[in-house]
C-alpha positions in Angstrom: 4.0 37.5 22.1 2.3 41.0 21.6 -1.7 41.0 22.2 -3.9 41.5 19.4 -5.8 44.5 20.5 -7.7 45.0 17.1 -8.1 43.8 13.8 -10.1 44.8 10.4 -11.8 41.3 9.2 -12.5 41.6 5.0 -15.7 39.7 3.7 -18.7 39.5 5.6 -19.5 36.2 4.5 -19.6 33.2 6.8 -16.0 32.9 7.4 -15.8 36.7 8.0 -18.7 36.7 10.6 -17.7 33.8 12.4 -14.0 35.2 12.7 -15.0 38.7 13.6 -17.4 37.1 16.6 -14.5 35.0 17.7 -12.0 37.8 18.0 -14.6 40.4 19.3 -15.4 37.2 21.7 -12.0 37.7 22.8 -11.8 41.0 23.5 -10.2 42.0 20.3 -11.9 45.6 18.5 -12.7 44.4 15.4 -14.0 46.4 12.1 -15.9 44.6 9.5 -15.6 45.4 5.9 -18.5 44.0 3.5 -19.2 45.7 0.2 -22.4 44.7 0.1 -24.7 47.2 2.2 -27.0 44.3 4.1 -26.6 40.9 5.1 -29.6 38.7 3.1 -30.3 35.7 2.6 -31.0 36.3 -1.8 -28.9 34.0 -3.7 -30.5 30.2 -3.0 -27.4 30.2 0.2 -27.4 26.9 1.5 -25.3 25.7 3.9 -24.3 22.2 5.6 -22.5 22.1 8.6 -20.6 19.2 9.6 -19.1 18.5 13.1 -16.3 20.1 13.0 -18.0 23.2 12.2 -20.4 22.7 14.7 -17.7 22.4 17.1 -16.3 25.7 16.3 -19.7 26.9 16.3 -20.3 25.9 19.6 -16.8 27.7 20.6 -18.2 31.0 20.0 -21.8 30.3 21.0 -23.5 29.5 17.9 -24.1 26.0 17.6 -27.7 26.1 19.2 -29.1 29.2 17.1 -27.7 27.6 14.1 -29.9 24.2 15.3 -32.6 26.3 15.8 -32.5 28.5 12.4 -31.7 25.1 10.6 -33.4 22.5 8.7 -32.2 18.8 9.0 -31.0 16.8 6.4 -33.2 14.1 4.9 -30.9 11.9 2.2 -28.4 13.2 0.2 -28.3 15.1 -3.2 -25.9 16.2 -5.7 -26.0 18.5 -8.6 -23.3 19.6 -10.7 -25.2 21.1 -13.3 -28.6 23.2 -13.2 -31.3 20.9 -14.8 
């Protein structure tokens, strides 16, 4: 099998950042491509990790920044529609 020795990762959303750390993690030269010109947190993002994400998380040495920036879930809600 040939080594990946770089890569160009499209999106600089969560998936995007988290597989561009991963490869860079792994020595791979890797170019982002966002078209946005800053990463902010606009937009009402939420996001809720679940153990398997947390997992991978921890793979790249996330997991505890993401505890730490994080707020923890008190019951559950649901909305479908904006009220």
């Amino acid at each position: 099998m040939t080594a990946i020795s770089s890569a160009v990762v499209v999106g600089g959303g969560i998936v995007g950042l988290v597989c561009a750390r991963a490869l860079a993690l792994r020595g791979v030269s890797v170019v982002l491509l966002e078209r946005k010109p800053a990463i902010t947190d606009e937009g009402g993002i939420g996001i809720g990790l679940q153990s398997n994400a947390m997992n991978a998380l921890e793979e790249i040495g996330l997991a505890q920044a993401c505890l730490e920036a994080g707020v923890p879930e008190i019951g559950r809600a649901s909305c479908r529609e904006r009220v």
